[in-house]
C-alpha positions as CSV (number, residue, x, y, z in Angstrom):
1,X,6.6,12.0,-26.2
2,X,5.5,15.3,-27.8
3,X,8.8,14.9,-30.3
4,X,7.1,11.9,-31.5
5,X,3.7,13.5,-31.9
6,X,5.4,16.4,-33.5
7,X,6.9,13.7,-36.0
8,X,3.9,12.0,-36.8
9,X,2.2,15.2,-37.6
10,X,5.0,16.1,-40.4
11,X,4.8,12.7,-41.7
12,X,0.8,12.8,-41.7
13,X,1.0,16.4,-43.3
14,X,1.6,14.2,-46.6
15,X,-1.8,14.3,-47.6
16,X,-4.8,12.3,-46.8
17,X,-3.6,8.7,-47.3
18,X,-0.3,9.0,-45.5
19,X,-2.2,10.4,-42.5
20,X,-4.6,7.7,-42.2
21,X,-1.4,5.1,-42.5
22,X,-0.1,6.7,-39.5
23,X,-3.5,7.2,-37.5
24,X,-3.7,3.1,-38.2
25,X,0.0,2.4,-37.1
26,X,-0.8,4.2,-34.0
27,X,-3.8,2.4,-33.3
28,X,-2.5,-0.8,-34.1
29,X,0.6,0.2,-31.4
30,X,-2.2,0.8,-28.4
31,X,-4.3,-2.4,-29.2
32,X,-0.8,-4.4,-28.9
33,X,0.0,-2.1,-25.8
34,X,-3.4,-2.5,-24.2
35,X,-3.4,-6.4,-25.6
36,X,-0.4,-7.1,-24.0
37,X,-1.2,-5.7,-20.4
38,X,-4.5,-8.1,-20.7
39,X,-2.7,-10.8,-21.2
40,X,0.1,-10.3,-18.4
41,X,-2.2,-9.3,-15.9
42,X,-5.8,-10.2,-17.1
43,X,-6.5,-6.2,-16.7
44,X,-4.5,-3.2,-16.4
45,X,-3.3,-3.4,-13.0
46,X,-4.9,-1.1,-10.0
47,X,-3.8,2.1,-9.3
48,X,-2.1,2.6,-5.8
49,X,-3.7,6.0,-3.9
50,X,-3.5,7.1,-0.5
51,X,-2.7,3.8,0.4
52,X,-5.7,2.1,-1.1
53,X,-5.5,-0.3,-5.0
54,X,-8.3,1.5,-7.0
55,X,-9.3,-1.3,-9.5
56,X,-10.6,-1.3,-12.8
57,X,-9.1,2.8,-13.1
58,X,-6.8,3.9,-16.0
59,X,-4.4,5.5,-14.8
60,X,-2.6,8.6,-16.9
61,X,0.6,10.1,-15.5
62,X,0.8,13.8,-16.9
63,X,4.3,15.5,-16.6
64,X,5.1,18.5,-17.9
65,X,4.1,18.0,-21.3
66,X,0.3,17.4,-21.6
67,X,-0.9,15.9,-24.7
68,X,-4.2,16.2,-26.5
69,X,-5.3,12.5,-27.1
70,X,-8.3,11.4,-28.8
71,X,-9.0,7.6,-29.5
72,X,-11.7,6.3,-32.0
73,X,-12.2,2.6,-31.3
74,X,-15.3,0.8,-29.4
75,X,-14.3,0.9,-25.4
76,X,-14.4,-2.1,-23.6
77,X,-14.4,-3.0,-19.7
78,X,-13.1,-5.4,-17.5
């Protein structure tokens, strides 16, 4: 994942325009993702704990490699 990030930065450091191409594409890739998981499941699914299903929790798995994220849509929840 951070190769990726580390790609998208060198293409973004193209100027202005190509960075806001890429901030779109990337955006447009987590709507589909999120999109997709809403309509497979109605929700994202629960999150499994200490034997209990936590609903309506995002769940993140960190490795290693923790990435700075930052999204700038409206939030929603189900």
């Amino acid at each position: 994942m951070p190769a990726v990030w580390r790609a998208l930065a060198e293409i973004a450091a193209g100027g202005t325009v190509t960075a806001g191409r890429v901030t779109a594409a990337v955006n447009a890739a987590r709507r589909g993702a999120w999109a997709g998981i809403a309509v497979r499941r109605g929700a994202p699914p629960g999150v499994r704990v200490a034997d209990q299903l936590l609903e309506s929790v995002t769940f993140i798995r960190l490795d290693a490699s923790v990435v700075t994220c930052h999204s700038r849509g409206s939030a929603t929840t189900h």
